[in-house]
mmCIF file as Biopython writes it, N, C-alpha, C and O atoms, coordinates in Angstrom:
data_model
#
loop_
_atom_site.group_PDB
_atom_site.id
_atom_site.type_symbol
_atom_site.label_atom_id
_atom_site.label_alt_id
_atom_site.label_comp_id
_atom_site.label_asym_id
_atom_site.label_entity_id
_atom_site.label_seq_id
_atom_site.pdbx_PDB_ins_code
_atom_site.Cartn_x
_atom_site.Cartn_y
_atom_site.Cartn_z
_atom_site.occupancy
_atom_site.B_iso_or_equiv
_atom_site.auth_seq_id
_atom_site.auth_asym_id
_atom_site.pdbx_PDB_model_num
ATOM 1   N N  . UNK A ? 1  ? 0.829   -1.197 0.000   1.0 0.0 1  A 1 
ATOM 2   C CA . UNK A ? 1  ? 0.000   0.000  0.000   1.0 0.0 1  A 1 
ATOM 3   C C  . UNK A ? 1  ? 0.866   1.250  0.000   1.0 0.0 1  A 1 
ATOM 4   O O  . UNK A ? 1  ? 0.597   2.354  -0.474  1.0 0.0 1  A 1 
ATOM 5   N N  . UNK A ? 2  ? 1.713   0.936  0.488   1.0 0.0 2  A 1 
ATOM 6   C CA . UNK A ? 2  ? 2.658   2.355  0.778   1.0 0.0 2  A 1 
ATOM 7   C C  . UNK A ? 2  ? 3.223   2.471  -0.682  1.0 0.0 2  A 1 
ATOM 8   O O  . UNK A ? 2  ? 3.011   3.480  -1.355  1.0 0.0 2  A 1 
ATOM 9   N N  . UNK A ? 3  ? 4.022   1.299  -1.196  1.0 0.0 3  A 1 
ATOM 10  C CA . UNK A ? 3  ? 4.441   2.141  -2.871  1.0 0.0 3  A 1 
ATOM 11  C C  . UNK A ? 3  ? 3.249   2.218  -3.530  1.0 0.0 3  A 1 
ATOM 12  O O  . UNK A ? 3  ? 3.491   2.476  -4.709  1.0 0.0 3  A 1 
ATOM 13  N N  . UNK A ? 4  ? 2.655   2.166  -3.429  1.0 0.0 4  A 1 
ATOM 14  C CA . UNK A ? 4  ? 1.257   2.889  -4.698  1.0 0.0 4  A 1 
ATOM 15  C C  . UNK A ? 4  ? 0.966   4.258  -4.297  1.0 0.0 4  A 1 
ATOM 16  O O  . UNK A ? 4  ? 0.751   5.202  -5.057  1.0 0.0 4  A 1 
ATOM 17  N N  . UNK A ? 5  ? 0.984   4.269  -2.927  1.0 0.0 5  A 1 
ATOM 18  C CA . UNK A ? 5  ? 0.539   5.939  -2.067  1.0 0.0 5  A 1 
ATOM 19  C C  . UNK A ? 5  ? 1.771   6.885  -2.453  1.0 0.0 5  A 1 
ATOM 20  O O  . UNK A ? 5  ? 1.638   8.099  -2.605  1.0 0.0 5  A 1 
ATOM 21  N N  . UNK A ? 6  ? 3.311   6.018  -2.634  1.0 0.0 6  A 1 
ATOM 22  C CA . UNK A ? 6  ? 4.523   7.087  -3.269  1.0 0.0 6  A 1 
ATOM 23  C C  . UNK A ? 6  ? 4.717   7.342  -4.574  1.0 0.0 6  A 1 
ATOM 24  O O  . UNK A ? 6  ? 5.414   8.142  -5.198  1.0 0.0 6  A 1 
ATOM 25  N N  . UNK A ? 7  ? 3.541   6.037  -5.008  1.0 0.0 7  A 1 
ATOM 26  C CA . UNK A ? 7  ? 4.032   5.718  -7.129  1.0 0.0 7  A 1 
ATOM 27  C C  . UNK A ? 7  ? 2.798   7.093  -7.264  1.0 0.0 7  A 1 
ATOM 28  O O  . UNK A ? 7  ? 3.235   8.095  -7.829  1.0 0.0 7  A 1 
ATOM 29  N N  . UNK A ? 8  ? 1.442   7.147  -6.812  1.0 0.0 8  A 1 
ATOM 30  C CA . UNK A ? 8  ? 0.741   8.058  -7.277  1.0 0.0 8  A 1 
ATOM 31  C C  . UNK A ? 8  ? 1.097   9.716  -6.799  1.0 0.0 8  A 1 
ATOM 32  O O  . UNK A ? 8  ? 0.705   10.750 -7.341  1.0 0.0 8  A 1 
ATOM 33  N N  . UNK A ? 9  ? 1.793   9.587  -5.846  1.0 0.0 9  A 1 
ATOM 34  C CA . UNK A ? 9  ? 2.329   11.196 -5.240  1.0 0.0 9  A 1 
ATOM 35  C C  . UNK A ? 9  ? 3.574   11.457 -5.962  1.0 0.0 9  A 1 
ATOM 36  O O  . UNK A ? 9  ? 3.803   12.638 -6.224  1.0 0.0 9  A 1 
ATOM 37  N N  . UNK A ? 10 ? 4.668   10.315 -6.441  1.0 0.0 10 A 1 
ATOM 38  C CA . UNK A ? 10 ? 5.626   11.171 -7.631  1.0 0.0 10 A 1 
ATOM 39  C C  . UNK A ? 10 ? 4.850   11.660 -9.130  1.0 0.0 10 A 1 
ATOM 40  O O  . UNK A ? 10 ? 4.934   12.616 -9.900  1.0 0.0 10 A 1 
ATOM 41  N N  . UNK A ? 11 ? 3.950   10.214 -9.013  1.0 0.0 11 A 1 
ATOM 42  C CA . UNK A ? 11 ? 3.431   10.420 -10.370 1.0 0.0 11 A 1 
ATOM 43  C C  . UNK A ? 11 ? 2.242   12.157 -10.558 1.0 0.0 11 A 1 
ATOM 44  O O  . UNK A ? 11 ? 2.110   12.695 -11.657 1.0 0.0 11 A 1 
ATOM 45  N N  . UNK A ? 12 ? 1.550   12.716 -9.261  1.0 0.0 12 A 1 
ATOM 46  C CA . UNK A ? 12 ? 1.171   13.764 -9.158  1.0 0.0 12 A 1 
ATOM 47  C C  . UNK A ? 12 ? 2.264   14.516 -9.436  1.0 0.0 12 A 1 
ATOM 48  O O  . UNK A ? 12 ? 2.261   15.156 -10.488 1.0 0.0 12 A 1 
ATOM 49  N N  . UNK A ? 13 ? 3.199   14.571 -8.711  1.0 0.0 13 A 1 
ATOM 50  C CA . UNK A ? 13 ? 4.210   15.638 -8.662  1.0 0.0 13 A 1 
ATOM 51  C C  . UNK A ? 13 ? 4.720   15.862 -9.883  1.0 0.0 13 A 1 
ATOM 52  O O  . UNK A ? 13 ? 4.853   17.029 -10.253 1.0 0.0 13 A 1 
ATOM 53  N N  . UNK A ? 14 ? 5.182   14.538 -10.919 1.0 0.0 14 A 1 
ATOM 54  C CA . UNK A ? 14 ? 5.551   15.503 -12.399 1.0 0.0 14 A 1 
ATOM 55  C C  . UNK A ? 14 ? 4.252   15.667 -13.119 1.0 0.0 14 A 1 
ATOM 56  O O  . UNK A ? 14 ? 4.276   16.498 -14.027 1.0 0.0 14 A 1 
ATOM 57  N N  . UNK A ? 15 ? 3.513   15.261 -12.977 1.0 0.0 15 A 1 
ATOM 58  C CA . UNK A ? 15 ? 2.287   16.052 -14.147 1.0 0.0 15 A 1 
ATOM 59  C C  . UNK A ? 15 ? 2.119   17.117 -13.530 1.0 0.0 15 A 1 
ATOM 60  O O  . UNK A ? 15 ? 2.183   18.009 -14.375 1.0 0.0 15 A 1 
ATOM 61  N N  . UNK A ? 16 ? 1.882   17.681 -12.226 1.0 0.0 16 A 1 
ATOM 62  C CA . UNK A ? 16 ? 1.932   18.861 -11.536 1.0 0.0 16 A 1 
ATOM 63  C C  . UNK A ? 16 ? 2.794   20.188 -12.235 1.0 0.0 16 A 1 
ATOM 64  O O  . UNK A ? 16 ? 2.614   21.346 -12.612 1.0 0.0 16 A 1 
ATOM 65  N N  . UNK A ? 17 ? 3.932   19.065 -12.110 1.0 0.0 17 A 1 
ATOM 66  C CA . UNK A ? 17 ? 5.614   19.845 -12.338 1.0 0.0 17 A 1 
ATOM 67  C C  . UNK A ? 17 ? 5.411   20.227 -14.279 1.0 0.0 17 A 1 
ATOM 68  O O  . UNK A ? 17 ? 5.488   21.350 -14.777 1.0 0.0 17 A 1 
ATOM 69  N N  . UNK A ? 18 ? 5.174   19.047 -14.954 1.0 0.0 18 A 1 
ATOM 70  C CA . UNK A ? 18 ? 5.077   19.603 -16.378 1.0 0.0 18 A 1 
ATOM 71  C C  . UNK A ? 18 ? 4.129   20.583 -16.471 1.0 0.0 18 A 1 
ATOM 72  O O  . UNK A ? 18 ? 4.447   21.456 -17.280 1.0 0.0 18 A 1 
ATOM 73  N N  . UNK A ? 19 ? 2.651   20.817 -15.709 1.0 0.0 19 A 1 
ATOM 74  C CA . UNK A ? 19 ? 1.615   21.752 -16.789 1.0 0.0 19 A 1 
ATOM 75  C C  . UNK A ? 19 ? 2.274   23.321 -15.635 1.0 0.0 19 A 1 
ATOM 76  O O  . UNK A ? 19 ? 1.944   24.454 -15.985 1.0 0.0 19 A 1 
ATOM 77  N N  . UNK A ? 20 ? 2.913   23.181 -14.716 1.0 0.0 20 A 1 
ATOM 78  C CA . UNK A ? 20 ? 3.465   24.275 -14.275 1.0 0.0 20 A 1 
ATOM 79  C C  . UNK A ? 20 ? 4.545   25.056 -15.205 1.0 0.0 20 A 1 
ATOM 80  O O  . UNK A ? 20 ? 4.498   26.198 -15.660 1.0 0.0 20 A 1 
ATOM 81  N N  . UNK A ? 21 ? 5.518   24.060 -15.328 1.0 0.0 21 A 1 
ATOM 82  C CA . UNK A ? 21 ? 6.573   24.408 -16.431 1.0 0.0 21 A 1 
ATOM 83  C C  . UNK A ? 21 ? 6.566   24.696 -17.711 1.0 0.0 21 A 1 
ATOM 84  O O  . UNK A ? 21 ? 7.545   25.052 -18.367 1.0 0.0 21 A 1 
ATOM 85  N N  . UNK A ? 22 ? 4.918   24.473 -18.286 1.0 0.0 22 A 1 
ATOM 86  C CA . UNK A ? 22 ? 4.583   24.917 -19.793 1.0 0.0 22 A 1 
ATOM 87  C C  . UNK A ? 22 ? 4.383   25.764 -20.193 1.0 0.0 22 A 1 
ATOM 88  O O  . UNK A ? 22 ? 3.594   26.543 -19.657 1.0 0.0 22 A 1 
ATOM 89  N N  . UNK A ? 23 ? 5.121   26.087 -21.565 1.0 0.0 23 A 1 
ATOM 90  C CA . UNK A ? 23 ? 5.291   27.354 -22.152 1.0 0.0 23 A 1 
ATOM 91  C C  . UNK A ? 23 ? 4.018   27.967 -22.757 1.0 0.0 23 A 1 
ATOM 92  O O  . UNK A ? 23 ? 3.477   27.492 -23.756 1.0 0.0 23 A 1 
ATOM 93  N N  . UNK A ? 24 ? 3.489   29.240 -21.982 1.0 0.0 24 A 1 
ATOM 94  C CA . UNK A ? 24 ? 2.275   29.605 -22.662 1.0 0.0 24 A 1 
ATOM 95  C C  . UNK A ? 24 ? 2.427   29.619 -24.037 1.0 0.0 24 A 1 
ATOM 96  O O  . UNK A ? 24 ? 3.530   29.639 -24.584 1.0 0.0 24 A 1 
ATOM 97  N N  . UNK A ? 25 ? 1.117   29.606 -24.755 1.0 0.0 25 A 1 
ATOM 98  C CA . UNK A ? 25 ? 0.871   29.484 -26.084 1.0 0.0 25 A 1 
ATOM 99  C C  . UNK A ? 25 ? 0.359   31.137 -26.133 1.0 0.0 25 A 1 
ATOM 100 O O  . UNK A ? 25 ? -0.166  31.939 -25.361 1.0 0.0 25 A 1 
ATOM 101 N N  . UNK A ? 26 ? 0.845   31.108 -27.509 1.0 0.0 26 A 1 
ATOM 102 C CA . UNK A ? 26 ? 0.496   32.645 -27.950 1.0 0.0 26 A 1 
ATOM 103 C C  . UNK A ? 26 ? -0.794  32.595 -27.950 1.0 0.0 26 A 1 
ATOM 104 O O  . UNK A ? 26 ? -1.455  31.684 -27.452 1.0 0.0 26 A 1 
ATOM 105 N N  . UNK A ? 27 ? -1.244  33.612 -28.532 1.0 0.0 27 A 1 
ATOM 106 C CA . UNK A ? 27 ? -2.954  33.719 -28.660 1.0 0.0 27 A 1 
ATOM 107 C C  . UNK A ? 27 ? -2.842  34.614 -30.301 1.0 0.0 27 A 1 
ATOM 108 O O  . UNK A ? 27 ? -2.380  35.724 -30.567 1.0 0.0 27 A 1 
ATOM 109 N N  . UNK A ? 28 ? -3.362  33.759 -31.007 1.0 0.0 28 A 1 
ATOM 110 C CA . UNK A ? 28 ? -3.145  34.159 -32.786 1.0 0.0 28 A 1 
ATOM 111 C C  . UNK A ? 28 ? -4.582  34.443 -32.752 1.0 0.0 28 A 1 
ATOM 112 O O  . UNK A ? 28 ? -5.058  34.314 -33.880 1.0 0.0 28 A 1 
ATOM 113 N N  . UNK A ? 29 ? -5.669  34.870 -31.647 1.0 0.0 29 A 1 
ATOM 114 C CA . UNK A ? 29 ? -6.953  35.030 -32.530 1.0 0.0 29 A 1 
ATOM 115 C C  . UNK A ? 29 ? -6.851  36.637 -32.786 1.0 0.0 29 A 1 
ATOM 116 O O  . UNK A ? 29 ? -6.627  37.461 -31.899 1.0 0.0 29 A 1 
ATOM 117 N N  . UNK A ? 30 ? -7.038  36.901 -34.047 1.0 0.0 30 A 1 
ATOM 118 C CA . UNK A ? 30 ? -7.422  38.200 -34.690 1.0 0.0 30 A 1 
ATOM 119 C C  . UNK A ? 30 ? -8.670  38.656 -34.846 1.0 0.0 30 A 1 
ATOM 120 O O  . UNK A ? 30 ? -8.807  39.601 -35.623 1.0 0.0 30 A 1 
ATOM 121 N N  . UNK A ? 31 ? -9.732  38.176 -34.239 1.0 0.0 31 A 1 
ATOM 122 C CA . UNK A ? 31 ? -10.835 38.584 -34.319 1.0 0.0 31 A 1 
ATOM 123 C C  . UNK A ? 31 ? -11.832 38.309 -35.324 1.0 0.0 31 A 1 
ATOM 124 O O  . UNK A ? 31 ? -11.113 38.353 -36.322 1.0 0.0 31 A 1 
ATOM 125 N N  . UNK A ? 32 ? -13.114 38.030 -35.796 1.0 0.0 32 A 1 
ATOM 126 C CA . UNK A ? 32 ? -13.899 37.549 -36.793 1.0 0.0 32 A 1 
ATOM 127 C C  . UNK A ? 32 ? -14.228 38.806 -37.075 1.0 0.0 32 A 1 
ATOM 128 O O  . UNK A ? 32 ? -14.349 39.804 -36.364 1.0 0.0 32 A 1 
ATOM 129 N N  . UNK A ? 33 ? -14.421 38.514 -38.823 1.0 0.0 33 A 1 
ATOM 130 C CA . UNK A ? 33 ? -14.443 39.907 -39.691 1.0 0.0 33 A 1 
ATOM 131 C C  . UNK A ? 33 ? -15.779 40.443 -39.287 1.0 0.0 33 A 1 
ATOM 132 O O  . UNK A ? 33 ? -16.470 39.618 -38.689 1.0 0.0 33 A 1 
ATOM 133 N N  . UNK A ? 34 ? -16.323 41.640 -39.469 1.0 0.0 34 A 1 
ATOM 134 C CA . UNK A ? 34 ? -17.834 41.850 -39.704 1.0 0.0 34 A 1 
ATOM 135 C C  . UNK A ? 34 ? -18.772 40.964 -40.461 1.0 0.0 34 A 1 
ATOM 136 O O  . UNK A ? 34 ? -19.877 40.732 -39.972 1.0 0.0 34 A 1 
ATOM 137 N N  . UNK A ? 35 ? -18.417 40.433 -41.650 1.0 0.0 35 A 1 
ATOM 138 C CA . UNK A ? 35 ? -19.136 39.687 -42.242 1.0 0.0 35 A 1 
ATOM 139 C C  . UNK A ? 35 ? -19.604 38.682 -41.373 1.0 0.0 35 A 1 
ATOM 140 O O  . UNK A ? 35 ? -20.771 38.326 -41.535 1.0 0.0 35 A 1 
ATOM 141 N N  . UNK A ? 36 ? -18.965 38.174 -40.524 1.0 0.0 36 A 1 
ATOM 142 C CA . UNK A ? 36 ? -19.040 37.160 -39.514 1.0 0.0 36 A 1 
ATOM 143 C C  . UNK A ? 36 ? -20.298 37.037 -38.898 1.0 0.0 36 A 1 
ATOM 144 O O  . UNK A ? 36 ? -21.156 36.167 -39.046 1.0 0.0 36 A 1 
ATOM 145 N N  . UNK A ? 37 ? -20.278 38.096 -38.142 1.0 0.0 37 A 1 
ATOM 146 C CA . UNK A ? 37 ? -21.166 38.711 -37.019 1.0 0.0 37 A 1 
ATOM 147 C C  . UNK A ? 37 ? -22.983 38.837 -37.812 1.0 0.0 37 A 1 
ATOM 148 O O  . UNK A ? 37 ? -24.144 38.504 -37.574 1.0 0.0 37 A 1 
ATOM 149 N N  . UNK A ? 38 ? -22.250 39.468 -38.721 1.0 0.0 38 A 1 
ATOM 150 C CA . UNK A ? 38 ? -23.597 39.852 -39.795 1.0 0.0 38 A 1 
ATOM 151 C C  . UNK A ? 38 ? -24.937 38.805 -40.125 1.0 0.0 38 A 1 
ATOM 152 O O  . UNK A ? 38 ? -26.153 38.750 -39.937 1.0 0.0 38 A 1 
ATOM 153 N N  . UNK A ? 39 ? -23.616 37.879 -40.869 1.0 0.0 39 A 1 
ATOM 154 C CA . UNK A ? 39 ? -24.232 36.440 -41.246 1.0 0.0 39 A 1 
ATOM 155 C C  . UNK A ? 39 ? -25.613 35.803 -40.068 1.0 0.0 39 A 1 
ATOM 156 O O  . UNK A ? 39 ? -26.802 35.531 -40.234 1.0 0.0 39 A 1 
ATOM 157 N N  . UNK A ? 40 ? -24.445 35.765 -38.603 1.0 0.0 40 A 1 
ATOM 158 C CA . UNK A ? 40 ? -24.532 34.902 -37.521 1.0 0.0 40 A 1 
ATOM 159 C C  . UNK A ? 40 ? -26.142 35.732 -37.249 1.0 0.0 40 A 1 
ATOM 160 O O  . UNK A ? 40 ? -27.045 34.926 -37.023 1.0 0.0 40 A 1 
ATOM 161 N N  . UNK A ? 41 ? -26.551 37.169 -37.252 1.0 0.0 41 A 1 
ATOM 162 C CA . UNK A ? 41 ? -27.568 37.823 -36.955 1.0 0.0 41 A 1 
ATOM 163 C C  . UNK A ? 41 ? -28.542 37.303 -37.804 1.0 0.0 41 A 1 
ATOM 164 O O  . UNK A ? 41 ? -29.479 36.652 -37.342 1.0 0.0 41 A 1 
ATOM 165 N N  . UNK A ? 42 ? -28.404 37.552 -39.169 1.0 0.0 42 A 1 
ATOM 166 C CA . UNK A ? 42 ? -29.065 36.994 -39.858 1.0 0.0 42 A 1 
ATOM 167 C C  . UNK A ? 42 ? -29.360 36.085 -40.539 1.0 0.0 42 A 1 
ATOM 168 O O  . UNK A ? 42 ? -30.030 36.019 -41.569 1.0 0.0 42 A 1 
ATOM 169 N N  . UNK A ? 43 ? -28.588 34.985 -39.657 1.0 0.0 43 A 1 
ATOM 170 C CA . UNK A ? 43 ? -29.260 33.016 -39.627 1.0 0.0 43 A 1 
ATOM 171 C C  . UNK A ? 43 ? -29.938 32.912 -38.589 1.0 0.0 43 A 1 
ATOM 172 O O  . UNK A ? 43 ? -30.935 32.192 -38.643 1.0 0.0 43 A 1 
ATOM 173 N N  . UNK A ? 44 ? -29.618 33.563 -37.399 1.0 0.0 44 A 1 
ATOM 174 C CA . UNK A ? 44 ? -30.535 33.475 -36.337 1.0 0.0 44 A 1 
ATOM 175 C C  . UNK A ? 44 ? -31.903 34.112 -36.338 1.0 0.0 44 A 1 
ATOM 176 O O  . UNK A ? 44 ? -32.664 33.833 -35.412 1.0 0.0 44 A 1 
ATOM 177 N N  . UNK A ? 45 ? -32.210 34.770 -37.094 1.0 0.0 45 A 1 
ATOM 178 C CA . UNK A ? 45 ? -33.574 35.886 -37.314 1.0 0.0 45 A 1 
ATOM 179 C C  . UNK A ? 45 ? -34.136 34.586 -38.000 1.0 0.0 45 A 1 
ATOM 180 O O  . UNK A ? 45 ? -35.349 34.609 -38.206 1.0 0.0 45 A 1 
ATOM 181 N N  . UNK A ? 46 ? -33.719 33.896 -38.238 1.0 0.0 46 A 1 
ATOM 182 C CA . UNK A ? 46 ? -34.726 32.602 -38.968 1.0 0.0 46 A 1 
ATOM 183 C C  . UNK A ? 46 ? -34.565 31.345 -38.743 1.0 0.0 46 A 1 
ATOM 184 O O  . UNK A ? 46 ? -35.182 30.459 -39.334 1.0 0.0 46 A 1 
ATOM 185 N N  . UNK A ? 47 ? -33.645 31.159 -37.791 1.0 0.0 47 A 1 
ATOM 186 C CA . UNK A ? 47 ? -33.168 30.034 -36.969 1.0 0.0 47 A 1 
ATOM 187 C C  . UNK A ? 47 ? -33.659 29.968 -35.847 1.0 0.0 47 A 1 
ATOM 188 O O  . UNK A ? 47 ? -33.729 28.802 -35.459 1.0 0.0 47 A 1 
ATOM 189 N N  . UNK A ? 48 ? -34.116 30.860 -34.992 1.0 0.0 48 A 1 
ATOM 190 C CA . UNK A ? 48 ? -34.798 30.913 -33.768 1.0 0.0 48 A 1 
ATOM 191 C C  . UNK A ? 48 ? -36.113 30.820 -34.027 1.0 0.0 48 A 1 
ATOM 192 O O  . UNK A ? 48 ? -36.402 29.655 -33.755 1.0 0.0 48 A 1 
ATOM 193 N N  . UNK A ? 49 ? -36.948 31.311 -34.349 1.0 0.0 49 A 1 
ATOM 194 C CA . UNK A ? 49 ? -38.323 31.051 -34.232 1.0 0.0 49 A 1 
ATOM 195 C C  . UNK A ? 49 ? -38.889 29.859 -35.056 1.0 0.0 49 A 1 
ATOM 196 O O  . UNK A ? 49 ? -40.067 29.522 -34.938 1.0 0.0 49 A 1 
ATOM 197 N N  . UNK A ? 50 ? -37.892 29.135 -36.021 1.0 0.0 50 A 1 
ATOM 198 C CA . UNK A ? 50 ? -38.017 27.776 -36.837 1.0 0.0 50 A 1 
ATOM 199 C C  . UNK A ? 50 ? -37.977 27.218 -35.465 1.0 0.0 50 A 1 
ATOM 200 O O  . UNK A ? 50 ? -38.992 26.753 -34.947 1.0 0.0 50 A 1 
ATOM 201 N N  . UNK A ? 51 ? -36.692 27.256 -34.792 1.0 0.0 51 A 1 
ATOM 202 C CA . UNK A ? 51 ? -36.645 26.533 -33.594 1.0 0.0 51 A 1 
ATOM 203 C C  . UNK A ? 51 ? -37.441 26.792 -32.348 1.0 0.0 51 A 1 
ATOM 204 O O  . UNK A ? 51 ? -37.317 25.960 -31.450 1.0 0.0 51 A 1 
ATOM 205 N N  . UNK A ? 52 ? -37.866 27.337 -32.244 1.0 0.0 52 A 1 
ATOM 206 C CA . UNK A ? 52 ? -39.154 27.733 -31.242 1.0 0.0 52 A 1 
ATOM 207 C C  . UNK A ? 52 ? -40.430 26.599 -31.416 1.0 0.0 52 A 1 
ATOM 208 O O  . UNK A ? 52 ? -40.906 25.860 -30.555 1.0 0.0 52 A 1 
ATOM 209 N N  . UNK A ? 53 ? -40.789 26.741 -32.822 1.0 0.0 53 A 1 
ATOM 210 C CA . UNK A ? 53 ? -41.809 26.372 -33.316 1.0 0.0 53 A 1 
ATOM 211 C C  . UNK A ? 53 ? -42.126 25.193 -33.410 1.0 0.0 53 A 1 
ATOM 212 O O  . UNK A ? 53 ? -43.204 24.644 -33.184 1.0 0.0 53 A 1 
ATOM 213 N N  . UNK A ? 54 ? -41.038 24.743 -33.795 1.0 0.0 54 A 1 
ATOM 214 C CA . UNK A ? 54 ? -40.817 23.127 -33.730 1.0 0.0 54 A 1 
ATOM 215 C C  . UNK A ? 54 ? -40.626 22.304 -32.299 1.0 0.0 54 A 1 
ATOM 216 O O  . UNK A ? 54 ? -40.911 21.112 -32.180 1.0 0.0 54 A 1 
ATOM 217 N N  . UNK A ? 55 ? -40.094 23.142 -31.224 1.0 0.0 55 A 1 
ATOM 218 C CA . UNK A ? 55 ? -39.783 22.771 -30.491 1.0 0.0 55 A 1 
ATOM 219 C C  . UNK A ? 55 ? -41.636 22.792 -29.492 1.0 0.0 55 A 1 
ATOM 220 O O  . UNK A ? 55 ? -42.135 21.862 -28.858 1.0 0.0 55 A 1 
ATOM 221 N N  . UNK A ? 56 ? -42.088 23.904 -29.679 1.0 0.0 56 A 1 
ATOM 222 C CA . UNK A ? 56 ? -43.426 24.286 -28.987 1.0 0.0 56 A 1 
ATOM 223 C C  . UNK A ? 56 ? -44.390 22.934 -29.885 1.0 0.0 56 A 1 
ATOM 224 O O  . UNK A ? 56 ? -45.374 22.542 -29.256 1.0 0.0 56 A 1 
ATOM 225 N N  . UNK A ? 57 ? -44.129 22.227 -31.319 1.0 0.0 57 A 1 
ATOM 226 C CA . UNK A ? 57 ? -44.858 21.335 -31.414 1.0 0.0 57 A 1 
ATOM 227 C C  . UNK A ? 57 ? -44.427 20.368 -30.903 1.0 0.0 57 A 1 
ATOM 228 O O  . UNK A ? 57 ? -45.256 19.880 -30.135 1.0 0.0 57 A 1 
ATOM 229 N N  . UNK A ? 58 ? -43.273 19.692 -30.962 1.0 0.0 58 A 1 
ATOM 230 C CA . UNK A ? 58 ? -42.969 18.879 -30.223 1.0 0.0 58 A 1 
ATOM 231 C C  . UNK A ? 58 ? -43.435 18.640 -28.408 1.0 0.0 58 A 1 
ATOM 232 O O  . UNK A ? 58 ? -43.742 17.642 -27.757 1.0 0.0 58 A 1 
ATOM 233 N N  . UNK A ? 59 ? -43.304 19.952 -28.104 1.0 0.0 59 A 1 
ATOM 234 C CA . UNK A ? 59 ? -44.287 19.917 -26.342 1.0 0.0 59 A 1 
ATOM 235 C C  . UNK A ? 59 ? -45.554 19.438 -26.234 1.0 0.0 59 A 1 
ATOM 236 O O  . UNK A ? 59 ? -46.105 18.995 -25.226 1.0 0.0 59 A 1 
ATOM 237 N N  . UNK A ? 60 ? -46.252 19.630 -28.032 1.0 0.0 60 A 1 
ATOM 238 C CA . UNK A ? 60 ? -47.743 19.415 -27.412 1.0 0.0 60 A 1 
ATOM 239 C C  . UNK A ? 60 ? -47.704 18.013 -28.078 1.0 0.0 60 A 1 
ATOM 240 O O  . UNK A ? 60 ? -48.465 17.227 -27.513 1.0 0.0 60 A 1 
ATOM 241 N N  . UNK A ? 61 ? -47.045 17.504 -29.092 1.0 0.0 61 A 1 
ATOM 242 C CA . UNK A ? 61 ? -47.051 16.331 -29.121 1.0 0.0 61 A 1 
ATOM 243 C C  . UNK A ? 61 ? -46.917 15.542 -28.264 1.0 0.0 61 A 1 
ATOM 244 O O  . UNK A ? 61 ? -47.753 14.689 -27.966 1.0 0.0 61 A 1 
ATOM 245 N N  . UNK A ? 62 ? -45.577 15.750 -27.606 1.0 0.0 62 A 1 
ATOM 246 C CA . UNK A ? 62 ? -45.062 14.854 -26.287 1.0 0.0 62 A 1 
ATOM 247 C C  . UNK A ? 62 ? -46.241 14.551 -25.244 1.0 0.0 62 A 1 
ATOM 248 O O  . UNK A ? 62 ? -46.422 13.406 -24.829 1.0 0.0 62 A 1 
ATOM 249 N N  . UNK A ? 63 ? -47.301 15.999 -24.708 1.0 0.0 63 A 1 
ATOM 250 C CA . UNK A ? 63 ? -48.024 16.061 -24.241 1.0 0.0 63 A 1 
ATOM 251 C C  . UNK A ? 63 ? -49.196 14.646 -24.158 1.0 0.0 63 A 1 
ATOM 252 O O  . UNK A ? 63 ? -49.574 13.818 -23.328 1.0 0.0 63 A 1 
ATOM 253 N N  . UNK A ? 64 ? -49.421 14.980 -25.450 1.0 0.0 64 A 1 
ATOM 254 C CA . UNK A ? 64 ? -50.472 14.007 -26.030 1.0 0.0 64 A 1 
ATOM 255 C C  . UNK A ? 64 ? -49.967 12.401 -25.506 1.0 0.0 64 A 1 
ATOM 256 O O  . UNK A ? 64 ? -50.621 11.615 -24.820 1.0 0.0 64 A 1 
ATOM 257 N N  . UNK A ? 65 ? -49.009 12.274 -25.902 1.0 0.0 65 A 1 
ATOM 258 C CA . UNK A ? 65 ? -48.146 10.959 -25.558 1.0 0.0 65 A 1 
ATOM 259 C C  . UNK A ? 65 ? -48.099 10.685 -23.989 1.0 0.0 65 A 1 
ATOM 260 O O  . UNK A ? 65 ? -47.479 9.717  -23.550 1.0 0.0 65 A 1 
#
């Protein structure tokens, strides 16, 4: 019992020790263009209430069931 209680406390200690010692990663996000944003507004203006709708029939179906 005792080497498993020292095999899992070294074995803590270097995974500990590696994500301590890791070299941050840059951060390459540049941001999403306008077009992006645009799109995303106007898939959702017709993506949400499709999904509403379907979802509000599905309640009264389920209901029924």
């Amino acid at each position: 019992m005792r080497r498993v209680s020292i095999f899992a406390l070294a074995l803590a200690f270097c995974l500990l020790n590696q994500v301590a010692l890791a070299a941050p990663q840059e951060e390459t996000n540049s941001g999403h263009p306008a077009i992006v944003w645009v799109g995303t507004v106007a898939t959702n203006l017709f993506y949400v209430p499709a999904k509403l709708a379907y979802a509000g029939i599905g309640a009264v179906t389920g209901a029924f069931g």
